[in-house]
C-alpha positions in Angstrom: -98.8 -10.6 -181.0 -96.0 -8.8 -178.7 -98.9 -5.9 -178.4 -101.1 -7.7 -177.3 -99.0 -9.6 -174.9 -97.8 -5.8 -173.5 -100.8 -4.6 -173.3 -102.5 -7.5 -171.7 -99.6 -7.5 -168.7 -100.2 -4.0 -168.4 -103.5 -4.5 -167.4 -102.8 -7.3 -164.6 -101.9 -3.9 -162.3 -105.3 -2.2 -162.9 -106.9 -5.5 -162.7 -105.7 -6.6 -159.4 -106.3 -3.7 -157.8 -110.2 -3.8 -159.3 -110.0 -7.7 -157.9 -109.1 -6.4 -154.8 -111.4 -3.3 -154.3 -114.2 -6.2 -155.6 -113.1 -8.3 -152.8 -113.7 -5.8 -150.3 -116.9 -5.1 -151.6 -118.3 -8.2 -151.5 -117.1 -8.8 -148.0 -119.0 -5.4 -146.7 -121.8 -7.0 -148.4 -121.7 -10.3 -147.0 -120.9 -9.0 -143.7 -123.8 -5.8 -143.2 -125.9 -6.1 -146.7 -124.8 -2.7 -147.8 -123.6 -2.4 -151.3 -120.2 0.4 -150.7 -120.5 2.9 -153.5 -117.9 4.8 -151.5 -115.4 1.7 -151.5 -112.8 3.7 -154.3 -113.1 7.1 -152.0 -111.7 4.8 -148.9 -108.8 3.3 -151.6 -108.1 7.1 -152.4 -108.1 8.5 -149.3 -105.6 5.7 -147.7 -103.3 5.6 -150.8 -103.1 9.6 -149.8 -102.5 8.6 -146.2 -100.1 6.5 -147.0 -97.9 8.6 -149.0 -98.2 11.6 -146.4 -97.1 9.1 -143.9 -93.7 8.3 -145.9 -93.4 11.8 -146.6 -93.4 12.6 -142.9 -90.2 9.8 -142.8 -92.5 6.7 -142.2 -90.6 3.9 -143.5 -92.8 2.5 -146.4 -94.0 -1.1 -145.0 -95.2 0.9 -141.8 -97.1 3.4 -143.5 -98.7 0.8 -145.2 -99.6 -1.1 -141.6 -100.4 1.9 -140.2 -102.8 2.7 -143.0 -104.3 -0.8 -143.0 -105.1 -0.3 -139.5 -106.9 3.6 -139.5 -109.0 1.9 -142.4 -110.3 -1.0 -140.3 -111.0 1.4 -137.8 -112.8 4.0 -140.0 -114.9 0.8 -141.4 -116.1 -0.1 -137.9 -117.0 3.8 -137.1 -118.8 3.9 -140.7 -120.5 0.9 -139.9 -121.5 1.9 -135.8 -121.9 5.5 -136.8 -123.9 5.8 -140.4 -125.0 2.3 -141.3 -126.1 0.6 -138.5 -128.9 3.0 -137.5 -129.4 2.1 -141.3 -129.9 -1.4 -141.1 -133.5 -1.7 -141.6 -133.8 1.1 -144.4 -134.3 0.6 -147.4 -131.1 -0.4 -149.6 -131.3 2.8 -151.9 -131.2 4.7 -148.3 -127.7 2.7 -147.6 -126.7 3.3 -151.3 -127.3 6.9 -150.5 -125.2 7.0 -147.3 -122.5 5.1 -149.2 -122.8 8.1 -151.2 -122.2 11.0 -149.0 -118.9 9.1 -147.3 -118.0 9.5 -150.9 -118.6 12.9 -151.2 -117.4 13.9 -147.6 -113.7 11.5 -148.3 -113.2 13.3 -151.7 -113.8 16.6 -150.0 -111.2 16.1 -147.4 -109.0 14.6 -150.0 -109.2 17.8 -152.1 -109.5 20.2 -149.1 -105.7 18.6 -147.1 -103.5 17.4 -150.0 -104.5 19.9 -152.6 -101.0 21.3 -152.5 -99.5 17.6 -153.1 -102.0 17.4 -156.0 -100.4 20.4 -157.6 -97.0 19.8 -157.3 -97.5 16.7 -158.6 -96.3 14.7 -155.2 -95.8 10.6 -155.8 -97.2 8.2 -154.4 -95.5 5.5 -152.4 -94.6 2.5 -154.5 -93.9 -1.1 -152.1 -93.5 -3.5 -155.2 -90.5 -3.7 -156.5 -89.5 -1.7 -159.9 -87.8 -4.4 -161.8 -89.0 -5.9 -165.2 -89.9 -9.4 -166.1 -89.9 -11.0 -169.8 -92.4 -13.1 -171.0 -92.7 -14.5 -174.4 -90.0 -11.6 -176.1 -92.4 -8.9 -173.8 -91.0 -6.8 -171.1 -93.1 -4.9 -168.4 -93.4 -4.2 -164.8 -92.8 -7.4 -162.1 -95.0 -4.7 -159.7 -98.5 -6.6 -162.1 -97.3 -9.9 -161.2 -97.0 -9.3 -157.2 -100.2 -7.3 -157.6 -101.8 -10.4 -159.0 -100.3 -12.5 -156.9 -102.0 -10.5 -153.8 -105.3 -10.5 -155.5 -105.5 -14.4 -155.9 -104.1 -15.2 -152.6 -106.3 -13.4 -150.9 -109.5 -14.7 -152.7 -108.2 -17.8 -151.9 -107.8 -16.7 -147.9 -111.5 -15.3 -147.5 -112.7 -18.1 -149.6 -111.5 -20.6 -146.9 -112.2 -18.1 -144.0 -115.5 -17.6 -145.2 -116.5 -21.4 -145.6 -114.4 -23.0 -143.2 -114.3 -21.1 -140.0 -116.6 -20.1 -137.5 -117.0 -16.0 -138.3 -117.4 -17.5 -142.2 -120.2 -19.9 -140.4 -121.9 -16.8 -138.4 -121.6 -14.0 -141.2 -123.4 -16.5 -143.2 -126.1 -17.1 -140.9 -126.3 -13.4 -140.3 -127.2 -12.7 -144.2 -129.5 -15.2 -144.2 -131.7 -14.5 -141.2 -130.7 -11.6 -138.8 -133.6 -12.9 -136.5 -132.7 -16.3 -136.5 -128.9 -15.5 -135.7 -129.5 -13.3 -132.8 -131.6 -16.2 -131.8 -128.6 -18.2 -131.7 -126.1 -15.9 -129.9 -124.8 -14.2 -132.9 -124.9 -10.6 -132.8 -125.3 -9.6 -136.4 -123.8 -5.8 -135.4 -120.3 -7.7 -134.2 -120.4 -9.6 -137.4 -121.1 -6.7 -139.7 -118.5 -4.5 -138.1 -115.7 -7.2 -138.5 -116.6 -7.1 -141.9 -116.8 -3.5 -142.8 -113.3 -3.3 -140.8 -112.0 -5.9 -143.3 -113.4 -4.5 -146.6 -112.0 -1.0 -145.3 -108.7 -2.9 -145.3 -108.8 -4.6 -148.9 -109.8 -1.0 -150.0 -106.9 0.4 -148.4 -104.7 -2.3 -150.0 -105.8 -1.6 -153.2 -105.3 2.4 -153.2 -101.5 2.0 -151.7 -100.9 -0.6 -154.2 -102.7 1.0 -157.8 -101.6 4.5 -156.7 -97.9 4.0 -158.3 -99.3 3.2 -161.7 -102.6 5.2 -161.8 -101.5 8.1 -159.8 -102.8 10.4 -157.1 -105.4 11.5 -158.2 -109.0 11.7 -156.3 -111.1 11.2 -159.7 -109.2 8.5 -160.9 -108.6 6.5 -157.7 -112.4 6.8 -156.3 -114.2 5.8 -159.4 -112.6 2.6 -159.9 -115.2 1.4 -157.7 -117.6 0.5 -161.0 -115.2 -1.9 -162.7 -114.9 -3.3 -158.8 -118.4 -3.1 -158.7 -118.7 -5.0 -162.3 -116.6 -8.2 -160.7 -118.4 -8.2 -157.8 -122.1 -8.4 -159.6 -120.3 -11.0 -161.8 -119.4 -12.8 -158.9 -123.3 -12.2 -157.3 -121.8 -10.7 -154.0 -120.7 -14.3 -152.7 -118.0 -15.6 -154.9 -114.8 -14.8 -154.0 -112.8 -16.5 -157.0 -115.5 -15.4 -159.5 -115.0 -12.4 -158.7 -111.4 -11.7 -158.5 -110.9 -13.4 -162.0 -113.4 -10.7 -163.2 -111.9 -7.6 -161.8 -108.2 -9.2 -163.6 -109.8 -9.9 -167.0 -111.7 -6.3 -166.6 -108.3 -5.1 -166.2 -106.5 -6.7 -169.2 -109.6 -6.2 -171.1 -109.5 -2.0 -170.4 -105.7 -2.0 -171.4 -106.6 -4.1 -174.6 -109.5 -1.3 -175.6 -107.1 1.3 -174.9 -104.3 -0.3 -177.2 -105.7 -1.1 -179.8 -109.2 1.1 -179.6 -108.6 5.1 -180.3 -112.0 6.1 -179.7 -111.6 7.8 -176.3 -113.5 6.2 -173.3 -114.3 3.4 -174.4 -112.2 1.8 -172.0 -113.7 3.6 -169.2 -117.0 1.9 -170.7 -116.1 -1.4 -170.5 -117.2 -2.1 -166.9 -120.7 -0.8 -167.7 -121.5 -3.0 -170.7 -120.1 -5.7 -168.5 -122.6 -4.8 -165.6 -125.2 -4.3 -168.3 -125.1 -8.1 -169.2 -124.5 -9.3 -165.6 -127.2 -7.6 -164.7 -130.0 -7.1 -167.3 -129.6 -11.0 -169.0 -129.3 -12.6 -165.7 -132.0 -10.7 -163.6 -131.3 -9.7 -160.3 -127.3 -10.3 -159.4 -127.4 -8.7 -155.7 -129.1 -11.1 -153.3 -131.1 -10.5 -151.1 -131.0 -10.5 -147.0 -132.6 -11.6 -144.0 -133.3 -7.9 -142.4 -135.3 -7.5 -138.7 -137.6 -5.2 -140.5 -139.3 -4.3 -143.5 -137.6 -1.4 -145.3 -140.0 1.6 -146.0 -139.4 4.3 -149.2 -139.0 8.0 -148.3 -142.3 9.6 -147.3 -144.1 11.4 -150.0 -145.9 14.8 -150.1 -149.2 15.0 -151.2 -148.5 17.5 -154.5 -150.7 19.8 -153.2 -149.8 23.8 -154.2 -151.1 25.7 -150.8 -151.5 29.3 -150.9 -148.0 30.1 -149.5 -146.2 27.9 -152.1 -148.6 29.7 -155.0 -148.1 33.5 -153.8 -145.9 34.0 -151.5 -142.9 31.5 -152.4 -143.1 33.0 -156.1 -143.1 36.8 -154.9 -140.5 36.3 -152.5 -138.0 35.0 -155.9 -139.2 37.5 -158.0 -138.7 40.1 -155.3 -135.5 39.2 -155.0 -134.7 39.1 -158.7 -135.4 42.8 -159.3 -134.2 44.1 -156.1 -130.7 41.7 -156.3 -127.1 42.5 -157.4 -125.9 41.4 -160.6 -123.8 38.6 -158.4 -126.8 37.3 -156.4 -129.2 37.5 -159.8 -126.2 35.3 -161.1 -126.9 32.7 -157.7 -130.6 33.0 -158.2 -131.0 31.7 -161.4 -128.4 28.8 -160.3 -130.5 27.8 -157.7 -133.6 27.8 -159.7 -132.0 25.8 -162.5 -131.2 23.8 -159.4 -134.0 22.9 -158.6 -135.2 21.9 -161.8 -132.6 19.0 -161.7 -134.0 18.2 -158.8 -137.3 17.8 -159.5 -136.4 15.8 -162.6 -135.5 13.6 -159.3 -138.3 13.8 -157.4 -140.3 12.3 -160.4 -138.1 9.2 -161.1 -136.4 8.8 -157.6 -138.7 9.9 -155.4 -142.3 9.0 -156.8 -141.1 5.7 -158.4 -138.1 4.8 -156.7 -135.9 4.3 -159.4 -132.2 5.1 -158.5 -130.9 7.8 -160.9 -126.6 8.9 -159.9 -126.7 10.6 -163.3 -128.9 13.4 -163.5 -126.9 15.8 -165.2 -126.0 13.7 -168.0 -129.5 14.2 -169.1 -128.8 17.9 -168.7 -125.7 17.7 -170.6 -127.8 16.5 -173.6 -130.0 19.4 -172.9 -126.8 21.7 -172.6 -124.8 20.5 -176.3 -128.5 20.3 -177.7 -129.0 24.1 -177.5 -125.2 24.7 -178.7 -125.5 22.6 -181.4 -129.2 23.6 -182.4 -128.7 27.4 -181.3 -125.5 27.5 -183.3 -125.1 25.0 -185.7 -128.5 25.1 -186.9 -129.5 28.1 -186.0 -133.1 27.7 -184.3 -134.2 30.7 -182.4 -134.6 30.6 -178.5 -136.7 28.4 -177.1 -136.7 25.8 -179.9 -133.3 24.4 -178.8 -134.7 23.7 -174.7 -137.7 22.3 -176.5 -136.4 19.8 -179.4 -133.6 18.7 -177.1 -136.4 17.9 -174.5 -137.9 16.1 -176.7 -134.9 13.9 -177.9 -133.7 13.6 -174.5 -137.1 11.9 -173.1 -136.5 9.1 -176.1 -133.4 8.9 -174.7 -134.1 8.5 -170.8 -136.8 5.8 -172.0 -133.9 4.1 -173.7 -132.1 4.2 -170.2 -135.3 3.3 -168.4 -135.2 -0.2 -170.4 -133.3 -1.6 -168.1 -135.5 -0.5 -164.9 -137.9 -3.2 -166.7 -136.2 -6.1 -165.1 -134.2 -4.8 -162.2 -134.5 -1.3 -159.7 -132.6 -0.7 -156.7 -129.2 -0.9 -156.2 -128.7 -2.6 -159.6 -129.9 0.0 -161.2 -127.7 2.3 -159.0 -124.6 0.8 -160.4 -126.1 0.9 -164.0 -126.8 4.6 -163.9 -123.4 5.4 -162.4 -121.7 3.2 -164.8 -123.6 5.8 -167.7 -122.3 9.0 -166.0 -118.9 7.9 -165.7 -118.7 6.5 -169.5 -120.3 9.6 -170.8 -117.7 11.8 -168.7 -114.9 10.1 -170.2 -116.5 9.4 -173.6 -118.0 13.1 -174.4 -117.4 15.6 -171.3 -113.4 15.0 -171.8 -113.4 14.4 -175.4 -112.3 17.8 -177.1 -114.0 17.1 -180.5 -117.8 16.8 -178.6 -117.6 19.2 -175.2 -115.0 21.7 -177.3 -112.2 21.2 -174.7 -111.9 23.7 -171.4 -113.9 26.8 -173.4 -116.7 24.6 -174.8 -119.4 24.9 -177.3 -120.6 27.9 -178.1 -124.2 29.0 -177.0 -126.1 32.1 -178.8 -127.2 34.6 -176.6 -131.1 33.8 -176.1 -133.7 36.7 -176.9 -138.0 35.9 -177.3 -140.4 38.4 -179.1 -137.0 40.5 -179.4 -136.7 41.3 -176.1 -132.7 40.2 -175.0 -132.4 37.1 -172.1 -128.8 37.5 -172.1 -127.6 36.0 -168.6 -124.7 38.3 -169.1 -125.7 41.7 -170.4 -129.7 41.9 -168.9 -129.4 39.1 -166.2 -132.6 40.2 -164.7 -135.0 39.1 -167.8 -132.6 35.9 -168.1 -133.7 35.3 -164.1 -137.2 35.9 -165.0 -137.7 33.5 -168.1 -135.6 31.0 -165.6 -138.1 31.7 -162.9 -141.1 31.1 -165.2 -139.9 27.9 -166.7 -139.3 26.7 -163.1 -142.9 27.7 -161.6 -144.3 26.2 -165.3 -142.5 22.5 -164.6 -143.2 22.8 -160.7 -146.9 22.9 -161.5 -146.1 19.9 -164.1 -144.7 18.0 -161.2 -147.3 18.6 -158.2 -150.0 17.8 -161.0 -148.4 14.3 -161.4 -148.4 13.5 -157.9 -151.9 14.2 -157.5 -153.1 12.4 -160.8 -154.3 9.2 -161.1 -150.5 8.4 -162.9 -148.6 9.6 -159.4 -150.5 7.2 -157.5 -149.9 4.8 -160.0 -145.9 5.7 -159.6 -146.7 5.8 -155.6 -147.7 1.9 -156.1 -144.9 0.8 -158.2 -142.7 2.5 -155.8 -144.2 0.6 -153.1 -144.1 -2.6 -154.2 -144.3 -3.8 -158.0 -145.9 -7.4 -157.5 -148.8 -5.8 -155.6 -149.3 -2.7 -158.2 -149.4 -5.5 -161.0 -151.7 -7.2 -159.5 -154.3 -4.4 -159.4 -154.0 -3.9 -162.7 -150.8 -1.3 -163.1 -148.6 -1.4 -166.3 -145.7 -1.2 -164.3 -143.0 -1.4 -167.4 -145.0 1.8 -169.0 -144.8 3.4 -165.1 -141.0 3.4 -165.5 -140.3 3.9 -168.9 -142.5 7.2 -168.5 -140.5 8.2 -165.2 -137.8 8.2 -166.8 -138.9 9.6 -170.0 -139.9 13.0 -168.3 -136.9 13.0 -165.7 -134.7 12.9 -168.4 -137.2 16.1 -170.5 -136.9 17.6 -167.2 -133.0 17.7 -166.8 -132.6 18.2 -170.3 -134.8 21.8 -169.5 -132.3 22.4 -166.9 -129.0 21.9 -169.0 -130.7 23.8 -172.2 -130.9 27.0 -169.4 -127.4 26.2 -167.8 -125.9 26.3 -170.9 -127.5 29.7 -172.1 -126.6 31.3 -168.6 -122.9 30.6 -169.4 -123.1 31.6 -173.3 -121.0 28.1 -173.9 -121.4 24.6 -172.8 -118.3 22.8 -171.1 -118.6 19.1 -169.9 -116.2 20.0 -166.5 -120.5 21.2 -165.7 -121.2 17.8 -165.7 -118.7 15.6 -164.4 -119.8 12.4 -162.1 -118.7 14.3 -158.9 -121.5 17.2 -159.6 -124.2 14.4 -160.5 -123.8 13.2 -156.9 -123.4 16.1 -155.9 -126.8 16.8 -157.4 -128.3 13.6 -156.1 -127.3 14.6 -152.2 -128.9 17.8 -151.9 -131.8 16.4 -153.4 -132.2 14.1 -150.4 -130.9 16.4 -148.4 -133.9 18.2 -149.2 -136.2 15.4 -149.3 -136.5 13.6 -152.6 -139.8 12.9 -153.0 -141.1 16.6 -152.2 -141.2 19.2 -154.3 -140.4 21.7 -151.6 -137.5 19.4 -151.0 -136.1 20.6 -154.4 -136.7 24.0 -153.7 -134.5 23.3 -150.7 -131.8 21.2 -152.7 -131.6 24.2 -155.2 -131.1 26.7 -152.0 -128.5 24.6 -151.1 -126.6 23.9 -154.2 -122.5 25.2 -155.0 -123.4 27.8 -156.7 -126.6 28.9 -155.2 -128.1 31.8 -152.8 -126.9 30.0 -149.4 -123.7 29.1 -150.8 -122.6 32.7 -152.4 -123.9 34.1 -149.1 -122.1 31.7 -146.7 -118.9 32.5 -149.1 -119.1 35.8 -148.6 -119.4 35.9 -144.5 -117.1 33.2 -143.8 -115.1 31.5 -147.2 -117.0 28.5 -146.6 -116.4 27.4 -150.3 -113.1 25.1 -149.8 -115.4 23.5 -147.3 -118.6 23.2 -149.0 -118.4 20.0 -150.8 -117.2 18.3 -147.2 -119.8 19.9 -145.5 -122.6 18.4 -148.6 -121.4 14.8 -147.5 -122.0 15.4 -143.8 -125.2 16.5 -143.9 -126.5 14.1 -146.7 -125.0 11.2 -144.2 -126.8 13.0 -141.6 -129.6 13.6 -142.9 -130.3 10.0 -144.2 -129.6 8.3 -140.7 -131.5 10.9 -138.4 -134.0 12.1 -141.2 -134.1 9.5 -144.5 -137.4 11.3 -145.7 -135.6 14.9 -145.6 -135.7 18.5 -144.1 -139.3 19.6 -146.1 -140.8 16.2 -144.7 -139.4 17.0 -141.5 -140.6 20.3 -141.3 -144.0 19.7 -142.7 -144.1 17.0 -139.8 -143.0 20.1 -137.4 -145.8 22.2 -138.5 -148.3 19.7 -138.2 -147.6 18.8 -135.0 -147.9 22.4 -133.8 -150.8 22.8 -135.6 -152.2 20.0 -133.8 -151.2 20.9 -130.6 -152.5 24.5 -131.3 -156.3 23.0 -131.8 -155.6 21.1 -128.7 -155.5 23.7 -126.5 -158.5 25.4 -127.9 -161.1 25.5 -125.5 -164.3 23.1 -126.1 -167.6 24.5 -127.4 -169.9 24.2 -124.9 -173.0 22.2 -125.5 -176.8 22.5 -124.0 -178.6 19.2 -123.7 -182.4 20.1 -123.7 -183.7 18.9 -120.5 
């Protein structure tokens, strides 16, 4: 009974701060409609600022104002600069933005404090370091002030949200954004308030957590799904529901981990509880009043013109044989790339299903072909292609859920699976085989060696094959009857059932052959390396992943080509490294532009370009001069 009195108490610190982070959350939402995936990347990042502040002889309670204040301001430049020219996209587009702040603050975080991160610097602690007994247990009075904050400020927004005026007009302003501007309110004013007050509670809840979780970018920005979690219990409205679900998330995580050895199962918790918030229930995100009609990224037409089909394939190959050992290395990471890319293009981008997990997909692809290869001894290829196989069962499993919700529910669902299966198998020595990994045997076919490492130029080859092989897969699709069936589904589901589409089998297949797809690409990343490691697949990489395939264009298959060229790791990247040392700055650099990119160009740079080239080809005809013609007098 004493343990589980401890370890409940111990989880009132963890469970405020989710409360808290939740808080903020559903105020952002109430206030623009945007759903902040990047809400634990803002806790990070202040409970850094924070502690650099005291550092620099800051007296603690001032650092703490000080970086209460830079957060409301950095949430009324989010919301003026990235999400208001986002207000009529779509909400995957807004997810996606969300994304890259993400991406860009754990960059920065990485890129400035990387020396306090390796000496180990503390953060600042504000609560006080005395212990309280309850019942024969001791433990930290810091939990009780943290849930002390965490209740008295759901009571504060609950009242300020239903009894004053800003409550009244943010209210109004979800409802109908027409009908308030109609009425004076200005639904930007509102929505920038708001986004300066959930950048606050995040703020709060980094400074706060940091002393008992630690400095640590990981750790401090993907707290956002158990936040997320309360605030889907709580439907994005309730204040009180959902601070007491981010508290009993807490206390339920410390529980798991007391008296539960099985590692990550902890880290799992929040995803089985946003799996029955959101799947039983149905829809737990409401929806808005918007101006406008969102519209889904563009979509190419699949066609393979002669450029694509001759010269884009001699120009690879030309560079495989004629390449360094290095850039053959860069070359086949690009192409394997691209592959995880296009296994996005077909769920994201022709049926408009959120994936944030891509390479978990290729992580069963990667441990398939160590433990098939090795274990059980299959010659190359059978590994890539039984894992393929087992993989698709499996992304069909995952697809269940896209039965009854899509979107940004099953956004939060799909980065709740990548951050269980990174705590429960990357970092779990007895599966991923600790920092060296598992094993891979070096590939060979008709007894001709593919060895990445000692004959990297048939390894690039059989890479380059396999790519050019699914590409064709993929641009068939999209011209089929089934990829207009996907085009439908995408557009909207009611009117595709209508005439006659099986949208449940639409999905389910999606997602079936994204997940083949990645698995292809994991099977090849693994044999390129000779061994599998899990740090390959870590959540941070799988957005990483996800933003160069927008940044590319997501539902273009030249937009994976460009999300491959792109990638850390790949041709632009080894050769920008080599000129400048651009790597330190690279992930940075990968939020900016996906930011970028989705407010000035949501459909991406190969839509964009294709758009280029039509106009000049347009303008080109134009200027043509007109046939003459003879009218017979």
């Amino acid at each position: 009974m004493d343990q589980l009195i401890l370890f409940a108490m111990l989880g009132l610190g963890a469970g405020a701060a989710y409360a808290l982070l939740g808080l903020g959350i559903v105020v952002t939402y109430k206030g623009s409609g945007v759903v902040n995936f990047a809400q634990g990347a803002i806790a990070m990042f202040s409970a850094f600022v924070c502690s650099a502040l005291v550092r620099q002889g800051v007296p603690a309670t001032l650092a703490l104002v000080l970086t209460c204040l830079l957060s409301a301001l950095a949430g009324v430049g989010i919301y003026v600069l990235v999400m208001k020219p986002l207000r009529d996209a779509s909400a995957l587009s807004q997810v996606i933005a969300s994304i890259g702040l993400l991406l860009t603050l754990n960059g920065l975080a990485v890129l400035i404090w990387n020396n306090s991160m390796a000496t180990g610097q503390q953060p600042v602690n504000l609560l006080p370091g005395t212990s309280v007994e309850l019942f024969g247990v001791a433990f930290g009075a810091d939990r009780l002030y943290l849930l002390g904050a965490a209740v008295i400020l759901a009571a504060l927004l609950t009242w300020l949200y239903q009894r004053t005026g800003f409550g009244l007009a943010t209210r109004a302003a979800a409802e109908s954004e027409r009908a308030a501007s109609l009425l004076g309110i200005s639904p930007d004013r509102i929505a920038a308030v708001n986004w300066a007050l959930g950048c606050v509670l995040a703020a709060l809840a980094g400074v706060l957590i940091a002393p008992i979780s630690g400095l640590n970018v990981n750790a401090l920005t993907f707290i956002v799904l158990p936040a997320l979690a309360a605030a889907l219990v709580g439907s994005f409205s309730s204040f009180a529901l959902t601070a007491m679900a981010g508290v009993l998330l807490g206390i339920g995580q410390s529980l798991v981990t007391g008296f539960w050895t099985l590692q990550g199962m902890s880290v799992a918790l929040p995803l089985l509880v946003v799996v029955v918030a959101i799947v039983l229930t149905g829809k737990r995100i409401p929806v808005r009043g918007t101006l406008a009609p969102p519209r889904p990224a563009k979509a190419t037409d699949g066609r393979v013109t002669p450029v694509w089909f001759v010269l884009v394939p001699a120009v690879i190959l030309g560079s495989i044989l004629m390449a360094g050992n290095q850039t053959k290395a860069a070359i086949s990471a690009s192409m394997i790339a691209v592959i995880v890319a296009l296994s996005l293009v077909v769920v994201t981008g022709y049926v408009g299903q959120a994936n944030l997990a891509p390479l978990s997909f290729a992580a069963v692809g990667a441990f398939g072909a160590s433990m098939m290869g090795t274990n059980l001894g299959l010659p190359f290829p059978l590994p890539i292609i039984v894992t393929a196989l087992v993989t698709m069962l499996i992304g069909a499993f995952i697809g269940l859920p896209a039965l009854r919700i899509r979107g940004v529910n099953l956004a939060v669902i799909t980065l709740g699976i990548g951050i269980a299966v990174d705590a429960a198998v990357f970092q779990n020595y007895e599966v991923a085989g600790g920092q060296t990994g598992r094993l891979v045997p070096a590939p060979s076919l008709f007894g001709l060696p593919l060895d990445a490492a000692t004959n990297p130029t048939a390894f690039a080859v059989m890479v380059f094959v396999v790519l050019i092989a699914l590409t064709l897969v993929v641009a068939s699709l999209r011209r089929s009857a089934l990829g207009r069936k996907m085009l439908a589904v995408r557009a909207n589901e009611r009117a595709a059932a209508a005439a006659g589409v099986n949208v449940a089998s639409i999905k389910i297949y999606a997602f079936a052959l994204s997940a083949a797809i990645g698995s292809v690409a994991g099977g090849l990343l693994a044999y390129q390396a000779g061994a599998t490691s899990g740090n390959n697949f870590v959540t941070t990489l799988s957005l990483a992943a996800v933003a160069v395939a927008f940044i590319g264009g997501i539902a273009a298959i030249s937009g994976a080509y460009l999300a491959g060229f792109l990638v850390t790791g790949g041709v632009f990247f080894m050769l920008l490294n080599q000129i400048s040392g651009i790597a330190q700055y690279w992930d940075v650099l990968t939020g900016l532009l996906l930011v970028a990119t989705v407010v000035l160009q949501p459909d991406g740079i190969a839509v964009k370009n294709q758009e280029i080239k039509e106009a000049i080809r347009a303008r080109v005809r134009s200027r043509k001069p007109a046939r003459p013609s003879f009218v017979e007098s």
